[in-house]
N, C-alpha and C positions, 0 to 999 in steps of 0.2 A: 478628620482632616489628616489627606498623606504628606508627609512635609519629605524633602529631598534630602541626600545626606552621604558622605561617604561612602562611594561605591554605587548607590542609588542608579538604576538605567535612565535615561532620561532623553525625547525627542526634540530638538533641536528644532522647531519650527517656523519657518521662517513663509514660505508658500509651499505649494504642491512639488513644485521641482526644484526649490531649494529647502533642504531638511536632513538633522544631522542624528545619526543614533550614537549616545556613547555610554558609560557608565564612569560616572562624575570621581572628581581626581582633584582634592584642594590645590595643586600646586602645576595645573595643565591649563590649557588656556590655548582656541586656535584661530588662525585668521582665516575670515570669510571676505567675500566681496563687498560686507553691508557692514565691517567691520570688524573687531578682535571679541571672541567670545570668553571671558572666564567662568571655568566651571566653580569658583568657589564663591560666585556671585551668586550661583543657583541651591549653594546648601542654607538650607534653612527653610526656601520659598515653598507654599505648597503647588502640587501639582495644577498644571492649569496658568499660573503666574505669568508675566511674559517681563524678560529680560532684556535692558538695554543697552547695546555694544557702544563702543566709544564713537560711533558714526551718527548715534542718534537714531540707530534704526532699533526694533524690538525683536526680539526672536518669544514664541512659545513654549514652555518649559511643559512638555504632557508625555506621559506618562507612558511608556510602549506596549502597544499589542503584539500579539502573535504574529499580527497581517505585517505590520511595519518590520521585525525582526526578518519575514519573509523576504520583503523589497530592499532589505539591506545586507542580507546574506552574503559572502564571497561565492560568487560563482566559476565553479569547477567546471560544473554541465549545465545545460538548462535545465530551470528549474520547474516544479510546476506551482503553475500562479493561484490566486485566491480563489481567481472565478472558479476554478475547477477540482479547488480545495473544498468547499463548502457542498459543494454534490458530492464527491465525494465520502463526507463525514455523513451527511445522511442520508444518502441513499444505502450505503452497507450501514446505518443504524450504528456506528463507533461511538462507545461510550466510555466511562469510567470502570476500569476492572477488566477492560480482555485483555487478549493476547493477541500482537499483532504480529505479523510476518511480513517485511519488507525487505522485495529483491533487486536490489540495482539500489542504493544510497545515494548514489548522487551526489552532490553538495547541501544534504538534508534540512533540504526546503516542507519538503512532504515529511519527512522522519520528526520532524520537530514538531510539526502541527498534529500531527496523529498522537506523538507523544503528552503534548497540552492536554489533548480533549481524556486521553487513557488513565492519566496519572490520579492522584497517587497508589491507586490498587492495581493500575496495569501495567503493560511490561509491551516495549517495541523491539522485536528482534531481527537488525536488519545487516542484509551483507552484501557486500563488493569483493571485485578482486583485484583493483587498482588502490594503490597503497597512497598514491597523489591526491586522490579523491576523498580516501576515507581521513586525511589527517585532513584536508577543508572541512569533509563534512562533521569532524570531530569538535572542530571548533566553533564551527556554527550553532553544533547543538549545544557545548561548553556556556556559548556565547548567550542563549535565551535561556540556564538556568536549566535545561531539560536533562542532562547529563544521567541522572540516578536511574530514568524510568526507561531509559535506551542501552542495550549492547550490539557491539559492532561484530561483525567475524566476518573473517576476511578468508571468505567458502566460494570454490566455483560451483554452484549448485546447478548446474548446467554440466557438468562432468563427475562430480562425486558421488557417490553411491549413499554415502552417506545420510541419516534420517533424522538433523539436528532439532526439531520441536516438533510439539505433535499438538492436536487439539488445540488450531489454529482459531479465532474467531474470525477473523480479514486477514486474507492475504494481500500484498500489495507488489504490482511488475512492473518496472520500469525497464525494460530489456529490449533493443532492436529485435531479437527473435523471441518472443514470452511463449510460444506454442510451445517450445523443446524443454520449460518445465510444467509445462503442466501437471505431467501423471507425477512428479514428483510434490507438486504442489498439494495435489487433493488427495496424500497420503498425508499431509501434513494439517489439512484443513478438519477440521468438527464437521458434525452432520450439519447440512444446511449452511452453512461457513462461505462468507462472500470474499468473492474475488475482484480485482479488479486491476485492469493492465493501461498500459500510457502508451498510446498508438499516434503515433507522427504521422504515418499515412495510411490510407483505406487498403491496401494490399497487405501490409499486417494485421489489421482488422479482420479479414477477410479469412487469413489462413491461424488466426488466432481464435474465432469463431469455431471451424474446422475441428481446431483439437477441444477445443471446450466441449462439443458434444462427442466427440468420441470418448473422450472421459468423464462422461455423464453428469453435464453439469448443464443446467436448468434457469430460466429468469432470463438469460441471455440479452444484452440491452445494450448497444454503441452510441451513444449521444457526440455534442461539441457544442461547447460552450462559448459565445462572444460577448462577448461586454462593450459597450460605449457608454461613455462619460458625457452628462451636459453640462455648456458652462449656462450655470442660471444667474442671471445678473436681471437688475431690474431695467426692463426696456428694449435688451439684446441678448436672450436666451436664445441659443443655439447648440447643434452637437458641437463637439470637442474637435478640432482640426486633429486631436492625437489620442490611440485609442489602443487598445489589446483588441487585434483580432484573432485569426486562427493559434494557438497553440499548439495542439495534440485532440486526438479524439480518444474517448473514452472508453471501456470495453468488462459490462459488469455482468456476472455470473453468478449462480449459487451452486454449492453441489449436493447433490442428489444421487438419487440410488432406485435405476433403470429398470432391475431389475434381473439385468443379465446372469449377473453369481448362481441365481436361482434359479433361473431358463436353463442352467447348464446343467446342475444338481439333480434337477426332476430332468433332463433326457439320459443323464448318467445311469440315475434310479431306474428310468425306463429300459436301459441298456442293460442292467443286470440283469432284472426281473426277467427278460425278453433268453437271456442267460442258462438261467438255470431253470426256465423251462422248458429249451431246447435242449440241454444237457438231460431232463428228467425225464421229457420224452425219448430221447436216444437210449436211454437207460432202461427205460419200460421195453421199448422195441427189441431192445438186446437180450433182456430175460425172459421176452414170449420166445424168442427164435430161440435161446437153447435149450430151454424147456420143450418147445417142438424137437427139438433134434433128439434129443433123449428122448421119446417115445419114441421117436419114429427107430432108434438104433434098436431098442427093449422088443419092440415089434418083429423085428428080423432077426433078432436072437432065439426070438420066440417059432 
């Protein structure tokens, strides 16, 4: 049994579109439409409990997830949502123990959940270069407890020459242009090391595909994810009049090795070879002709 307590995070639930996240504070206490909440009514209760405001209404005292921390985020940028979180996680296979690379932070909606799934062996390394964004996304991540297992750096990796990690497991792009890091990305990635980029429209898709194979990267896969909600009620189940539709479309890669470095190596090797045995033939040619020419002088001396 989790019981609530000082500091304790704790969701505020009341229905689907009224619901509060906070971490409990004995001497705070806030007014809603269904009444005045205190949060030192909630220390003691176990999770789950449901709490009664002075209006006679109840709210639910449960416990927060990852998903919930997501939907209450401050948002800087958009964000990306669960539907496209959870393909994410398994389609690149993120687990406990790698190393992530994440570009474009955001209001680290994605940085905090990647971070969840990583911790405590792994490590999220992610960067901006907008200083408004990274102090949101700083506190977002502060805010779900993820803080140890994430560093920020505030790198244009779109200009810098720079080679800040290497042996990458998942890279992660969230960039209006993500083609112009690639070759910078898959210097950074593990053999076989999955990519995966957040495309708002098919036209970035399109010329983000483009650089993926020319830097030799393999699996190549653009999905989009919709979700709808039904309400089930007994008698009058129906879809949801309000829903997540389009988001962003998705853009997953692995990298691989084409075999080009090598195509080059063996026509280079062909190049020499081809080299010095036209040099040894020229050389053989040279020492028949002045060995001819010396007899033929010894002749006429003669």
């Amino acid at each position: 049994m989790t019981k609530i307590k000082q500091n304790s995070p704790v969701l505020f639930f009341y229905n689907n579109s009224k619901k509060w996240l906070m971490n409990i504070s004995k001497k705070e206490s806030f007014h809603t439409h269904i009444g005045v909440i205190k949060h030192s009514d909630a220390i003691g209760k176990e999770y789950g409990s449901r709490l009664m405001t002075n209006k006679d209404k109840y709210v639910y005292l449960l416990e927060p997830t990852m998903y919930d921390y997501i939907m209450k985020i401050q948002h800087g940028t958009q964000i990306v949502y669960p539907k496209d979180l959870g393909y994410i996680a398994a389609r690149a296979g993120i687990k406990d123990g790698q190393k992530i690379l994440e570009i474009g932070t955001g209001s680290g909606s994605l940085t905090s959940f990647v971070a969840s799934i990583v911790k405590p062996r792994g490590h999220v390394y992610t960067f901006d270069v907008d200083d408004k964004f990274m102090k949101i996304a700083e506190k977002n991540i502060r805010r779900s407890g993820l803080s140890k297992y994430v560093t920020q750096h505030n790198l244009d990796l779109k200009t810098s020459k720079e080679i800040p990690v290497t042996e990458m497991d998942v890279a992660l792009i969230d960039l209006g242009d993500p083609w112009i890091v690639i070759p910078k990305v898959r210097q950074m990635l593990k053999g076989s090391g999955a990519i995966f980029a957040i495309c708002p429209t098919m036209n970035q898709l399109e010329k983000l595909t483009m650089a993926l194979v020319e830097n030799e990267f393999t699996d190549i896969e653009s999905t989009e994810h919709i979700i709808r909600t039904i309400e089930a009620r007994e008698g009058k189940t129906r879809h949801s009049f309000q829903g997540i539709g389009h988001t962003t479309y998705l853009c997953f890669a692995r990298k691989a090795f084409f075999g080009k470095t090598k195509a080059k190596t063996t026509t280079k090797a062909k190049t020499t070879t081809k080299a010095k045995t036209t040099t040894k033939a020229k050389t053989t040619t040279k020492a028949k002709t002045t060995t001819k020419a010396k007899t033929t002088r010894k002749k006429t001396k003669n």
